[in-house]
PDB file of N, CA, C and O in Angstrom, chain B, residues numbered from 101:
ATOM      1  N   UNK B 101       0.827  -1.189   0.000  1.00  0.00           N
ATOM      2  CA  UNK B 101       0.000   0.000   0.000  1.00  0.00           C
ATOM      3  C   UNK B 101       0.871   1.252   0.000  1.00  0.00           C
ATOM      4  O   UNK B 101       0.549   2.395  -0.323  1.00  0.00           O
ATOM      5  N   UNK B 102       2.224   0.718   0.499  1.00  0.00           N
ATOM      6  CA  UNK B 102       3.217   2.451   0.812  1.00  0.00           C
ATOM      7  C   UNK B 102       3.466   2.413  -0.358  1.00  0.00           C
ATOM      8  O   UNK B 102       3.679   3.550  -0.781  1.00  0.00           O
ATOM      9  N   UNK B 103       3.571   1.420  -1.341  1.00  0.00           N
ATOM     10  CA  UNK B 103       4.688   1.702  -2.348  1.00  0.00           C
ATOM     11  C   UNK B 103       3.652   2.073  -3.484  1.00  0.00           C
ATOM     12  O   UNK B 103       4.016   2.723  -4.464  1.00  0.00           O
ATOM     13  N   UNK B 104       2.192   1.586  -3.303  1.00  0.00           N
ATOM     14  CA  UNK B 104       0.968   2.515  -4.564  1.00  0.00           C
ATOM     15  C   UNK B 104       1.201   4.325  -4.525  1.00  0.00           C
ATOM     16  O   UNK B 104       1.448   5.170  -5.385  1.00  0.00           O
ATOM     17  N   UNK B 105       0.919   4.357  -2.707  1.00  0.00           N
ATOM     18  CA  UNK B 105       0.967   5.965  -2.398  1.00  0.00           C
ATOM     19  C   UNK B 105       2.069   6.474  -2.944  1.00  0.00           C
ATOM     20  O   UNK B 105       1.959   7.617  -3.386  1.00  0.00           O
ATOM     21  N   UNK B 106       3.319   5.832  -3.058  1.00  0.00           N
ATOM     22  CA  UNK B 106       4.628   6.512  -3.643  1.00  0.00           C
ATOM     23  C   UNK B 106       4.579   6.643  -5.061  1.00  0.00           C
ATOM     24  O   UNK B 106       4.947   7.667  -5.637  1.00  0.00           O
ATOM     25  N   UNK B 107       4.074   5.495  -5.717  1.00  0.00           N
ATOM     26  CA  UNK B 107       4.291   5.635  -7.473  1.00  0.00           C
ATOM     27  C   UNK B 107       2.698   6.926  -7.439  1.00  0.00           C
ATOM     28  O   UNK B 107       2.713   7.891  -8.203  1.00  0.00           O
ATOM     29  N   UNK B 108       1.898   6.770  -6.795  1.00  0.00           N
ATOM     30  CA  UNK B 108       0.931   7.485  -7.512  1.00  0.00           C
ATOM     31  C   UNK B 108       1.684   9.070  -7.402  1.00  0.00           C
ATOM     32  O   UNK B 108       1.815   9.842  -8.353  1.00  0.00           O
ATOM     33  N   UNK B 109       2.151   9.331  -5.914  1.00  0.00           N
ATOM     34  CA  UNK B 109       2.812  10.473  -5.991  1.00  0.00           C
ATOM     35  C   UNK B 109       3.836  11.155  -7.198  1.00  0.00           C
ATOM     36  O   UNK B 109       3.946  12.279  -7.686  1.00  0.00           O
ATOM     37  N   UNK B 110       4.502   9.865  -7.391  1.00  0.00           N
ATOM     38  CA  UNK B 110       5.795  10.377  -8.616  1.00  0.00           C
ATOM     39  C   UNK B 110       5.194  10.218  -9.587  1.00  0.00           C
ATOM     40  O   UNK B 110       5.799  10.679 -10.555  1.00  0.00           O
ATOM     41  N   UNK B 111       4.000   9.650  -9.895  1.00  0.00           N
ATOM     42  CA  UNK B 111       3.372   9.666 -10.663  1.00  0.00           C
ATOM     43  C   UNK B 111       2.551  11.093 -11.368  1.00  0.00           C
ATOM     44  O   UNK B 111       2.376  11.291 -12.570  1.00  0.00           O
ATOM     45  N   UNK B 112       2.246  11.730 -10.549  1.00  0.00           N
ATOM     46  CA  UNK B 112       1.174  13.103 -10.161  1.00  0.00           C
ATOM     47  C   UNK B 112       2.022  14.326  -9.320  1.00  0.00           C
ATOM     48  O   UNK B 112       1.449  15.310  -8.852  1.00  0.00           O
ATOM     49  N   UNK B 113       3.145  14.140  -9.238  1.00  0.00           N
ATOM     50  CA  UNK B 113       3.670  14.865  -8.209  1.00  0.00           C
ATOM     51  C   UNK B 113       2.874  15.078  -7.029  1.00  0.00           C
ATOM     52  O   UNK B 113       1.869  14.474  -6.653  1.00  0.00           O
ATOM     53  N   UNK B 114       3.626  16.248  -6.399  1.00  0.00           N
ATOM     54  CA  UNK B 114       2.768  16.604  -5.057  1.00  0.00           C
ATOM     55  C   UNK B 114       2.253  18.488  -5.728  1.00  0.00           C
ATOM     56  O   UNK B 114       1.401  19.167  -5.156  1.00  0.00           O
ATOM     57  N   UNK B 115       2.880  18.865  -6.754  1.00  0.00           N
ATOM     58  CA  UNK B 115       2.281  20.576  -7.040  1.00  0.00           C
ATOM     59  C   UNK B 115       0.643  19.769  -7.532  1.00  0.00           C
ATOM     60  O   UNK B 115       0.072  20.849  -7.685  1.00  0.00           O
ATOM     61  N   UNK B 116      -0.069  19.099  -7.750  1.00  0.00           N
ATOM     62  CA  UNK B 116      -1.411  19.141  -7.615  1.00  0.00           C
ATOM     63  C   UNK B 116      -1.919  18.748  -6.440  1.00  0.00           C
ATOM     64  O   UNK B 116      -2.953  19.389  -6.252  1.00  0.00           O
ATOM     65  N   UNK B 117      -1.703  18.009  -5.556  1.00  0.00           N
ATOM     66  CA  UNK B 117      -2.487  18.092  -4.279  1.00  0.00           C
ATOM     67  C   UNK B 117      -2.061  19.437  -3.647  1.00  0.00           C
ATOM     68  O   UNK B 117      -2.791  19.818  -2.731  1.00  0.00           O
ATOM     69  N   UNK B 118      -1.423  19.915  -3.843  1.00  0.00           N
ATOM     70  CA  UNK B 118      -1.572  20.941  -3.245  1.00  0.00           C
ATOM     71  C   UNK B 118      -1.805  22.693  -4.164  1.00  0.00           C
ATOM     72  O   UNK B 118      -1.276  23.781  -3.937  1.00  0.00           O
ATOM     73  N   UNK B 119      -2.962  22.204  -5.353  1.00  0.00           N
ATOM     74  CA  UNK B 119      -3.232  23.561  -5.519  1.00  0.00           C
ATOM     75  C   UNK B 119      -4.144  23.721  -5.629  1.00  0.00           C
ATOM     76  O   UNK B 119      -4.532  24.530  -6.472  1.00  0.00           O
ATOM     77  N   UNK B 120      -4.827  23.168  -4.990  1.00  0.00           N
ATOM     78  CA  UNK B 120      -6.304  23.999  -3.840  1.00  0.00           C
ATOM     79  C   UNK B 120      -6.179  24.262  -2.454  1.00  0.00           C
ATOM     80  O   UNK B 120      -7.116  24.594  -1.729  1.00  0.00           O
ATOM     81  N   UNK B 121      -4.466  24.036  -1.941  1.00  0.00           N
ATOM     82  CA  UNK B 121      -4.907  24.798  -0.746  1.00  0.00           C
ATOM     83  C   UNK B 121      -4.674  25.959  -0.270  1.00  0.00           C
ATOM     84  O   UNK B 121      -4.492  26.146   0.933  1.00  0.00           O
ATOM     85  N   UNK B 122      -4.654  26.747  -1.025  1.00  0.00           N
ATOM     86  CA  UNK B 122      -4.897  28.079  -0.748  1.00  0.00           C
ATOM     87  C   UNK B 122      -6.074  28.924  -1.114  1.00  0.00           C
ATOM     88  O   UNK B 122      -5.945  30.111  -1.414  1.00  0.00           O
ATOM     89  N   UNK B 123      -7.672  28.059  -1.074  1.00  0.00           N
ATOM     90  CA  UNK B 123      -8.448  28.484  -1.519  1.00  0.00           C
ATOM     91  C   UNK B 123      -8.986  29.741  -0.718  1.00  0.00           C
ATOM     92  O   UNK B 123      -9.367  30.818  -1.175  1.00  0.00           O
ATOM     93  N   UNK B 124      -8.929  29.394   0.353  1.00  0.00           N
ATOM     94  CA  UNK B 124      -9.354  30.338   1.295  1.00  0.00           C
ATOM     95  C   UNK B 124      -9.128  31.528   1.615  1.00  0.00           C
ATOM     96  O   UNK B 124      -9.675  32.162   2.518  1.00  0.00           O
ATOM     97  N   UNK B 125      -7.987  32.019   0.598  1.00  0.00           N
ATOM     98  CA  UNK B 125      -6.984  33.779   0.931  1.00  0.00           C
ATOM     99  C   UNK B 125      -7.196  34.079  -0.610  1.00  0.00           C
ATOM    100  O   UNK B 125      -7.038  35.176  -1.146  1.00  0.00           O
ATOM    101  N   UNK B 126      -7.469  33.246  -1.040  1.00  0.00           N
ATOM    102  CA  UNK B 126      -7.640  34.066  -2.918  1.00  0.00           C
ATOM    103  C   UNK B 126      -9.339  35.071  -2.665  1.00  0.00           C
ATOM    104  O   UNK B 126     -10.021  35.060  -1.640  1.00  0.00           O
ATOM    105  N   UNK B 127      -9.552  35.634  -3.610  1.00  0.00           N
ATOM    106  CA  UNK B 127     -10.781  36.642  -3.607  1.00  0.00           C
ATOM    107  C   UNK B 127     -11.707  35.072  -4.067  1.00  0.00           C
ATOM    108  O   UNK B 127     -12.788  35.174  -3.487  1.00  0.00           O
ATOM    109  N   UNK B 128     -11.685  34.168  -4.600  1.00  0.00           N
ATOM    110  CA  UNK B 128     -12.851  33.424  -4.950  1.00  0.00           C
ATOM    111  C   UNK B 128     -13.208  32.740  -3.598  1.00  0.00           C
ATOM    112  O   UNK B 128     -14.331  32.839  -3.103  1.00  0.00           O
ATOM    113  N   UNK B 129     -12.223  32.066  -3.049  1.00  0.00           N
ATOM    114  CA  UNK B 129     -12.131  31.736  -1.891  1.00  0.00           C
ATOM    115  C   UNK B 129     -13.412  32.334  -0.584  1.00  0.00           C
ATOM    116  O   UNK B 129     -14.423  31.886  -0.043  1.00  0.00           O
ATOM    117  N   UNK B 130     -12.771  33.305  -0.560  1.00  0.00           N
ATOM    118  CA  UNK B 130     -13.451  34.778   0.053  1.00  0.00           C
ATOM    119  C   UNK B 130     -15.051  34.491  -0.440  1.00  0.00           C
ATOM    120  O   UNK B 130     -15.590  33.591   0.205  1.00  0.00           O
ATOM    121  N   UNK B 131     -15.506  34.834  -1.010  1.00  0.00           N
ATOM    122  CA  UNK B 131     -16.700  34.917  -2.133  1.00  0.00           C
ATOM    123  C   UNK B 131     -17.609  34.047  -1.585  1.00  0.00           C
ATOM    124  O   UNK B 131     -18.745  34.288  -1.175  1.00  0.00           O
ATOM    125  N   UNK B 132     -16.544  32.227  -1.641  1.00  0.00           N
ATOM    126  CA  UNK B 132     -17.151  31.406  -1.328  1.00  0.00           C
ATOM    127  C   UNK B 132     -17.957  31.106  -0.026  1.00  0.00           C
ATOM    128  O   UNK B 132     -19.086  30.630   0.094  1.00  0.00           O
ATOM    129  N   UNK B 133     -16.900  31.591   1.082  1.00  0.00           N
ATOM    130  CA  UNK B 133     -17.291  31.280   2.084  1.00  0.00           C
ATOM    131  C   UNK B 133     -18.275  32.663   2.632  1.00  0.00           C
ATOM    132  O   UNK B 133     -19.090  32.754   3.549  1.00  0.00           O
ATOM    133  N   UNK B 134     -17.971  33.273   2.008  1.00  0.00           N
ATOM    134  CA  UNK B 134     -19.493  34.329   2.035  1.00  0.00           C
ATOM    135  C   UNK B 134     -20.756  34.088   2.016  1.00  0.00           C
ATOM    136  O   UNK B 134     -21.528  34.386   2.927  1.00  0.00           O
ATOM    137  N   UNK B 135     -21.101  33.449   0.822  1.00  0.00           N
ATOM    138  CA  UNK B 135     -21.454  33.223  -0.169  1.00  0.00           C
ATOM    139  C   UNK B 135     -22.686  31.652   1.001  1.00  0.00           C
ATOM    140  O   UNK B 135     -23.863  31.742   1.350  1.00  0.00           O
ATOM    141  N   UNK B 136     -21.976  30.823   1.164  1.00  0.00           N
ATOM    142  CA  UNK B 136     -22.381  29.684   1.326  1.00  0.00           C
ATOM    143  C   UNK B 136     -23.578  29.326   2.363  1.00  0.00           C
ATOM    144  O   UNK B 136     -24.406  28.425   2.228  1.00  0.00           O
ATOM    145  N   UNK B 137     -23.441  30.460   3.668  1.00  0.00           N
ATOM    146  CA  UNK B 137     -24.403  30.584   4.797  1.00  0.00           C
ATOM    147  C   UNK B 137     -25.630  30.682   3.652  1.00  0.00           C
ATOM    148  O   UNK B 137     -26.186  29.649   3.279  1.00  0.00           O
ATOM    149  N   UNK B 138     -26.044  32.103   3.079  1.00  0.00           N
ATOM    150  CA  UNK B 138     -27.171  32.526   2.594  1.00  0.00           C
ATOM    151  C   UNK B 138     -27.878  31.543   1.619  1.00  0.00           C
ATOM    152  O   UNK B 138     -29.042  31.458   1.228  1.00  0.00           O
ATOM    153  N   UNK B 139     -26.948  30.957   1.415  1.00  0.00           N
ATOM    154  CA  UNK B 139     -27.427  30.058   0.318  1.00  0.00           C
ATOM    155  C   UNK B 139     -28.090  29.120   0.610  1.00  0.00           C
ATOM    156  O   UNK B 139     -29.121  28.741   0.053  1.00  0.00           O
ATOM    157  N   UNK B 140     -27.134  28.306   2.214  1.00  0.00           N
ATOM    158  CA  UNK B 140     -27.917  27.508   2.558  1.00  0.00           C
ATOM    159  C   UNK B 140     -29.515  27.513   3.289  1.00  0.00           C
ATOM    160  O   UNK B 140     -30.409  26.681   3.442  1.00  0.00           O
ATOM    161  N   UNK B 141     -29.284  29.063   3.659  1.00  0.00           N
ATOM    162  CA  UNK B 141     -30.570  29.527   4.151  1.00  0.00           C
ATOM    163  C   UNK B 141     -31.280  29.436   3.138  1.00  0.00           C
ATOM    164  O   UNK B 141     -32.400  29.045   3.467  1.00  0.00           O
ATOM    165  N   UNK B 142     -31.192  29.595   2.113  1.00  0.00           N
ATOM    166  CA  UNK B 142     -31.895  29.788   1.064  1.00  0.00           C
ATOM    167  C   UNK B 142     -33.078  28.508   0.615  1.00  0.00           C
ATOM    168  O   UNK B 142     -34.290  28.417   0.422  1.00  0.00           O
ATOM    169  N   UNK B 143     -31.541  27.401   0.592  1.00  0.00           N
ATOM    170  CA  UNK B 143     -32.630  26.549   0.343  1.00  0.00           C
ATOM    171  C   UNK B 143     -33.111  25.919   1.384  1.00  0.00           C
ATOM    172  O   UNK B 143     -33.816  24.997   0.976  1.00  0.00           O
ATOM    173  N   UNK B 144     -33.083  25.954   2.392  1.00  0.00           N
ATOM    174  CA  UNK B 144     -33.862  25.596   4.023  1.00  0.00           C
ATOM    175  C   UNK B 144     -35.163  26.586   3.857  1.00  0.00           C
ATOM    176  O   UNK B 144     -36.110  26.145   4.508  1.00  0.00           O
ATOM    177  N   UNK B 145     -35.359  27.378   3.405  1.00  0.00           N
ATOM    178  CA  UNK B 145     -36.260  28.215   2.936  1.00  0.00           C
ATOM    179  C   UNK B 145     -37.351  27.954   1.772  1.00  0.00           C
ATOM    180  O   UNK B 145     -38.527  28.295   1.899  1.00  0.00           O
ATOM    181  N   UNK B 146     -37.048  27.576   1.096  1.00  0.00           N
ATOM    182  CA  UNK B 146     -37.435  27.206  -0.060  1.00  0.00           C
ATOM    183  C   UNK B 146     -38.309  25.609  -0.292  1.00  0.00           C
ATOM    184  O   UNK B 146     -39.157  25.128  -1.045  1.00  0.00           O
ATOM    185  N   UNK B 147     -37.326  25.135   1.091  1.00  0.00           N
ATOM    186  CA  UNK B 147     -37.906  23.490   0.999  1.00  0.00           C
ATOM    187  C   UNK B 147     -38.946  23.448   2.043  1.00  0.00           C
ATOM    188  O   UNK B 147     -39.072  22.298   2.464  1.00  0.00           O
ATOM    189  N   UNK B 148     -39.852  24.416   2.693  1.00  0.00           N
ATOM    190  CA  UNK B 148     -41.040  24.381   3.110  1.00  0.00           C
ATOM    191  C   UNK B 148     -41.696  24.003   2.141  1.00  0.00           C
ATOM    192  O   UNK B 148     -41.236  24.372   1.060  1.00  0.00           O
ATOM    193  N   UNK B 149     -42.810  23.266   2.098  1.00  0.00           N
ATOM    194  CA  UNK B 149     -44.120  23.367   1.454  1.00  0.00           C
ATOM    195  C   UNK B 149     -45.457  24.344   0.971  1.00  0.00           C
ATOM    196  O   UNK B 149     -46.227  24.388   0.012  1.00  0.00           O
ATOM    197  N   UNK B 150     -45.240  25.067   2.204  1.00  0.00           N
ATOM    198  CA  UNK B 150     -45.948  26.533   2.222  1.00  0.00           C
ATOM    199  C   UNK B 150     -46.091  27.146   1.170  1.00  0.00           C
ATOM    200  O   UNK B 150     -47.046  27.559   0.511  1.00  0.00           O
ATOM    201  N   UNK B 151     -44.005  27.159   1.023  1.00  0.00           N
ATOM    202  CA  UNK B 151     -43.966  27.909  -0.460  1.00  0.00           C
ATOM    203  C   UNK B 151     -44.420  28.102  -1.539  1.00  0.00           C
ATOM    204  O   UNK B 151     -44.384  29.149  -2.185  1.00  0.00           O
ATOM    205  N   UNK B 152     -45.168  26.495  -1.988  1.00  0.00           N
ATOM    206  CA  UNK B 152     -45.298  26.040  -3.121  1.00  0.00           C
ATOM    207  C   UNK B 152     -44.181  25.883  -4.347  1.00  0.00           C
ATOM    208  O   UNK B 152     -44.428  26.107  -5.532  1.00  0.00           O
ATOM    209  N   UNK B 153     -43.339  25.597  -3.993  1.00  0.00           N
ATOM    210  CA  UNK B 153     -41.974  25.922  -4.921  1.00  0.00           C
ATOM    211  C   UNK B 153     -41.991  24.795  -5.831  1.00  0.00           C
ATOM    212  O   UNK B 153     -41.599  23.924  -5.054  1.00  0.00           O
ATOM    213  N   UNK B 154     -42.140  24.310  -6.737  1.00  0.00           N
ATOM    214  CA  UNK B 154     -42.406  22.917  -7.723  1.00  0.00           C
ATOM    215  C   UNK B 154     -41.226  21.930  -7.284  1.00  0.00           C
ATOM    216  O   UNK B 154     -40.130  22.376  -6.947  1.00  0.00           O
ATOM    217  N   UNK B 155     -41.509  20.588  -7.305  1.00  0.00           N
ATOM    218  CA  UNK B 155     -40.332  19.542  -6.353  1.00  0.00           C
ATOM    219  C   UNK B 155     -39.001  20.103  -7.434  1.00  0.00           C
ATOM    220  O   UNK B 155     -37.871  20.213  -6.958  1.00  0.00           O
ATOM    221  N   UNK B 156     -39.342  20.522  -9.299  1.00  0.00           N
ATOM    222  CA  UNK B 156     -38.594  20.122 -10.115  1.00  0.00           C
ATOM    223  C   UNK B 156     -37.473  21.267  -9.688  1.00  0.00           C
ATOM    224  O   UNK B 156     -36.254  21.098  -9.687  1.00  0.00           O
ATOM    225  N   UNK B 157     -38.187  22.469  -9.328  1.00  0.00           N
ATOM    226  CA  UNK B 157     -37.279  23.975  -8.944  1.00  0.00           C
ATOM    227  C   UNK B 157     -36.355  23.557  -7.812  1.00  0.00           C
ATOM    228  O   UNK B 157     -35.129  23.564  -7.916  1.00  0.00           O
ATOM    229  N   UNK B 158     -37.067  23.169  -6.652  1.00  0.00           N
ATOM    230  CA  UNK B 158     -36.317  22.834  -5.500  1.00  0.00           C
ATOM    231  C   UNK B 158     -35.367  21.842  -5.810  1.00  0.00           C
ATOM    232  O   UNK B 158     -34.232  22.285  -5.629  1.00  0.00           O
ATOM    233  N   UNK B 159     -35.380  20.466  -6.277  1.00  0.00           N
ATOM    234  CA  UNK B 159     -34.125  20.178  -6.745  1.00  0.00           C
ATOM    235  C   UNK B 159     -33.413  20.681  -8.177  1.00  0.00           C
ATOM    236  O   UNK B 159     -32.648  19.998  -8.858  1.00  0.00           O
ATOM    237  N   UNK B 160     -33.662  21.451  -8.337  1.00  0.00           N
ATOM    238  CA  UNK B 160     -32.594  22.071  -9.136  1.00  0.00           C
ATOM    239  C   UNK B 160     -31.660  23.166  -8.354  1.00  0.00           C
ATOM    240  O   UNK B 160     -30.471  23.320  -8.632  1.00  0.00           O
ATOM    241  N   UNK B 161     -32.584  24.160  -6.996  1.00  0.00           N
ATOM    242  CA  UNK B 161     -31.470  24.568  -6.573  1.00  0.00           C
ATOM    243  C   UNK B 161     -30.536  24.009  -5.851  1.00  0.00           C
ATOM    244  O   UNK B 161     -29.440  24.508  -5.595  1.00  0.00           O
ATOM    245  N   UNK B 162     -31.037  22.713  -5.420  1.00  0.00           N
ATOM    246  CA  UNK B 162     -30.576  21.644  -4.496  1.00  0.00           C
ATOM    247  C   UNK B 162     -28.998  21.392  -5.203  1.00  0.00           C
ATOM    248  O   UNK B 162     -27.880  21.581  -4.723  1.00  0.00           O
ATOM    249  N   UNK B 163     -29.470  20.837  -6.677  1.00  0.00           N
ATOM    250  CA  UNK B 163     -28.738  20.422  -7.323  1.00  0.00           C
ATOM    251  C   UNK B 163     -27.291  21.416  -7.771  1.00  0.00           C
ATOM    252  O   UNK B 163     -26.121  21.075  -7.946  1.00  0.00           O
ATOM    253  N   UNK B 164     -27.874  22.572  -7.844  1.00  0.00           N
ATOM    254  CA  UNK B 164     -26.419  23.568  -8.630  1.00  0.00           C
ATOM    255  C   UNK B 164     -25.530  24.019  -7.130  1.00  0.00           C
ATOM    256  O   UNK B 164     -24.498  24.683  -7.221  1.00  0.00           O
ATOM    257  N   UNK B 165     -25.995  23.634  -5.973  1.00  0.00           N
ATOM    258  CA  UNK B 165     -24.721  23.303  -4.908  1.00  0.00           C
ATOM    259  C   UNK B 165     -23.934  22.861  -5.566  1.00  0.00           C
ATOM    260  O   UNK B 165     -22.911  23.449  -5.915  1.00  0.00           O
ATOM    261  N   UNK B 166     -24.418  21.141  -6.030  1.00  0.00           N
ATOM    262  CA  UNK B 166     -22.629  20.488  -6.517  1.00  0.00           C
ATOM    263  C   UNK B 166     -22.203  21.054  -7.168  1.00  0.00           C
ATOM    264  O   UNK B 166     -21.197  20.400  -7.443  1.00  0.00           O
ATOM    265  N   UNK B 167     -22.165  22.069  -7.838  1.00  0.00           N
ATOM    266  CA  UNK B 167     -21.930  22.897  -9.259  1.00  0.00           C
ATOM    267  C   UNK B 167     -20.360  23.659  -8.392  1.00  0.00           C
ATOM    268  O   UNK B 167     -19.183  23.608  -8.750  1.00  0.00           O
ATOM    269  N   UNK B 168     -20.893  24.214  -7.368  1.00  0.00           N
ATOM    270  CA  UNK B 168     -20.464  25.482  -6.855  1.00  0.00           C
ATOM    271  C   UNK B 168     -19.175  25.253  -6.413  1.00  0.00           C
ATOM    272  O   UNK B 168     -18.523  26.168  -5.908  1.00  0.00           O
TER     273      UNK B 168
END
């Protein structure tokens, strides 16, 4: 198992595991984690019934999370 983790490494280097971690100090970064509370309020909001929101709308905003 050590010696998969090693070829996959020299395989892939290590500059791609590590270039997403500095997502968090770039301006998109920023954005994101802004960004993510309201949203989730959003759709906690939305997925009442009250609303009447069509099942097809609600999972679609459900859905463009994974997008994000």
């Amino acid at each position: 198992l050590a010696t998969d983790a090693t070829n996959f490494l020299s395989t892939f280097g290590t500059d791609n595991l590590l270039s997403f971690s500095d997502q968090g100090q770039n301006l998109a970064g920023i954005f994101f984690q802004s960004s993510l509370l309201p949203y989730l309020l959003f759709l906690y909001f939305i997925s009442f019934r009250g609303n009447r929101i069509p099942n097809l709308g609600n999972f679609g905003f459900q859905f463009l999370l994974v997008f994000v």
